[in-house]
N, C-alpha and C positions, 0 to 999 in steps of 0.2 A: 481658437483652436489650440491646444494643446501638446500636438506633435504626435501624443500617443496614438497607438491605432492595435488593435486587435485583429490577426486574421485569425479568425474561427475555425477553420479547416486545419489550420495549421497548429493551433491548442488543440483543437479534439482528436487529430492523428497522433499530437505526444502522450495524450491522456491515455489512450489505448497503450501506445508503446508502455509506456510506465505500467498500465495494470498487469500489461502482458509479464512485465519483471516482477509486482507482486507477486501474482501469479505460479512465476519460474522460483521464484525464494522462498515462496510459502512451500511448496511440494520437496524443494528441498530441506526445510525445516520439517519435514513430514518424514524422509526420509528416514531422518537421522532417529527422528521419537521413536520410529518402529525399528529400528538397527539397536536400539540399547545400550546401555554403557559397556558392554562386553566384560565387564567383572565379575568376580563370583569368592564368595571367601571361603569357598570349601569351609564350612559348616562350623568354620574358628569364631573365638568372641575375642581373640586379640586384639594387638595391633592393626594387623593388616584388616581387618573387619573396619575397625574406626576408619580408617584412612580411606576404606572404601566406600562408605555412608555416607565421607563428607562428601568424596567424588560425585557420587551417586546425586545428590542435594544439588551438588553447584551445577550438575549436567541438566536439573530439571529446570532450575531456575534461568540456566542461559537459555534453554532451548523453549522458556517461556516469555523470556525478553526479546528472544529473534521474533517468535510469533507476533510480538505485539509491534514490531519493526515491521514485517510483514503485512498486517492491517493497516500501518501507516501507508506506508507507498501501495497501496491499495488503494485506501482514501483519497492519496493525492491525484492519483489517476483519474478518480472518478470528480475528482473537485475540480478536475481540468476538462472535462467533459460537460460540467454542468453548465462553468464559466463561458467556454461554446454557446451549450447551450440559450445559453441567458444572454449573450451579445449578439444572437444571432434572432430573438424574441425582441429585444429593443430595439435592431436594428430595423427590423420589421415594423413593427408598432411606431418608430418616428417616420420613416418613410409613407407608411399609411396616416400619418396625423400632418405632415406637409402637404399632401398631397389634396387633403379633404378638402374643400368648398371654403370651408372658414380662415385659411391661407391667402386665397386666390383674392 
């Protein structure tokens, strides 16, 4: 015996918890796509144009690393669900294989 022990009920209630936070972070990165950068360079090719482009750039690019932070704890969610799932399929499958004739 190795000490370890898995309650299943209690990884698949976190796995949900956790998706539900995907979930809440994904709609807030959702949010924020559709709010926009709020800049505008009134119709200049300045400076203030440049400075706003690169704004604009870094704004897509964080808000497309948050997305992809978002899919992760998504996945973790669901990879704590499956893990349930699958120690509560084995648990099954040895109790039904001690149990059988060929034991006894």
């Amino acid at each position: 015996m190795t000490g370890y022990e898995i309650y299943s009920g209690t990884v698949e209630r976190g796995g949900t918890y956790i998706s539900g936070h995907g979930a809440d972070y994904n709609a807030s990165v959702m949010r924020l796509r559709q709010r926009g950068s709020g800049t505008r360079t009134f119709g200049g090719e300045g400076l203030f144009a440049t400075i706003t482009g690169a704004y604009n750039e870094c704004l897509q690019v964080s808000l497309d690393a948050m997305t992809g932070i978002g899919r992760g704890i998504a996945e973790t969610g669901e990879g704590l669900r499956t893990v349930s799932r699958n120690t509560r399929a084995a648990e099954s499958a040895n109790t039904d294989n001690f149990t059988s004739p060929a034991w006894r």
